[in-house]
C-alpha positions in Angstrom: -2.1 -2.2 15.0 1.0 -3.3 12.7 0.0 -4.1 9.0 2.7 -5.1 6.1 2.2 -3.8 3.2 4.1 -5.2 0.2 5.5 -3.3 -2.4 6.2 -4.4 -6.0 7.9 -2.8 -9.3 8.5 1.4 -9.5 7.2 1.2 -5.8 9.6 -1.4 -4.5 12.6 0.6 -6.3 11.4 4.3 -5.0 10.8 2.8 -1.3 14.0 0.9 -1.5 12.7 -2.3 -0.1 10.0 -4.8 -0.9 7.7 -4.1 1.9 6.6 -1.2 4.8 5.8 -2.6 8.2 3.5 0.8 9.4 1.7 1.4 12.9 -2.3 1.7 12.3 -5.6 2.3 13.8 -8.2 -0.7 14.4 -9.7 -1.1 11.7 -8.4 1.4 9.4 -9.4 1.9 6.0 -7.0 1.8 2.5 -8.0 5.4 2.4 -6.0 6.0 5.5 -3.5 3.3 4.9 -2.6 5.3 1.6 -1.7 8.0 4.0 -0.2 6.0 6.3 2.8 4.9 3.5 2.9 8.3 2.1 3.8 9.4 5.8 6.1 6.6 5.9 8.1 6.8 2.0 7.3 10.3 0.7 8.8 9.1 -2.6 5.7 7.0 -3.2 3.7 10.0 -3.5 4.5 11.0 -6.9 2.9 7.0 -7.6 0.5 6.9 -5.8 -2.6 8.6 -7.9 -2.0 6.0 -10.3 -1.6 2.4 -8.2 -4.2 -0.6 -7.6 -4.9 -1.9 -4.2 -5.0 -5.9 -3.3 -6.0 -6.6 0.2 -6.3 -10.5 1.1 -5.4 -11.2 -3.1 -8.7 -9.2 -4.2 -8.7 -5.4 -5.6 -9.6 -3.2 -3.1 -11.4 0.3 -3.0 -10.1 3.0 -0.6 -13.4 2.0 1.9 -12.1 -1.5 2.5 -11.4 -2.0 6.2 -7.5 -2.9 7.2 -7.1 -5.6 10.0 -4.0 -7.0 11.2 -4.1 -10.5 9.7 -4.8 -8.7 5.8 -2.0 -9.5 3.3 -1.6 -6.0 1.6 0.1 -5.2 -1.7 0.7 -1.9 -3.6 0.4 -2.6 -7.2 2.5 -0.1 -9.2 1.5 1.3 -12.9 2.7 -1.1 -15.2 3.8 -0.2 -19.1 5.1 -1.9 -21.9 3.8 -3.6 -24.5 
């Protein structure tokens, strides 16, 4: 299945766009979506220990299930003060 995932901040600028369209399994989980965009932009990886997960506007755990209609967005570490 096709999933969007949409990418914001440090990941928007190492990607080089604002969102990945990636090819997944049914109901994949964010564990394997993670791999999935790291497979896709290998310059995420050096991010990727350190983002947050929203799937359908809620914080998501690597065990929530991916479907095709979920609204997905990589949430970069954020600093400043």
């Amino acid at each position: 299945m096709k999933v969007r995932v949409k990418l914001f901040a440090a990941a928007r600028e190492l990607a080089g766009r604002d969102q990945l369209e990636l090819e997944i399994t049914e109901r994949a989980n964010l564990a394997e979506l993670r791999l999935a965009v790291v497979e896709a932009c290998p310059a995420l990886q050096r991010i990727m220990p350190h983002t947050l997960w929203a799937v359908d506007a809620e914080y998501a755990a690597d065990d929530a299930i991916i479907d095709e209609r979920s609204e997905i967005a990589l949430i970069p570490p954020v600093s400043g003060g």
